[in-house]
Phi, psi and omega in degrees: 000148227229112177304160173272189184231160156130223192285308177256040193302323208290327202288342176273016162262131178256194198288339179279031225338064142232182186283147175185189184213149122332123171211106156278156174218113188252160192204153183272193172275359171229077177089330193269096248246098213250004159184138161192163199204151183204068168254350172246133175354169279187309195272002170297125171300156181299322189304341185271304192289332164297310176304332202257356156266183192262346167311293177342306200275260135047278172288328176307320171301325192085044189255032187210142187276187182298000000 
């Protein structure tokens, strides 16, 4: 497999410098795969891609029971 190339190559090298993309995934207690998104770059912390989601918001709201 081939690293990517171009201008902004580099932001997809993770702290471990190989290439990779980020994918979250949230899932219920049964399983149920209930948001996920793999738009971001290797080298974004996980903590950024959780503030900048509506899971995020979601909970904050109190809208998943208890």
């Amino acid at each position: 497999m081939l690293p990517p190339s171009g201008d902004n190559a580099e932001v997809f090298q993770n702290r471990k410098d190989y290439f990779s993309i980020n994918v979250r995934v949230v899932g219920d207690a049964n399983l149920k795969i209930m948001n996920i998104v793999s738009r971001w770059p290797g080298s974004v912390h996980d903590i950024t891609i959780f503030n900048s989601s509506n899971i995020r918001a979601r909970l904050e709201n109190n809208e998943f029971r208890p």
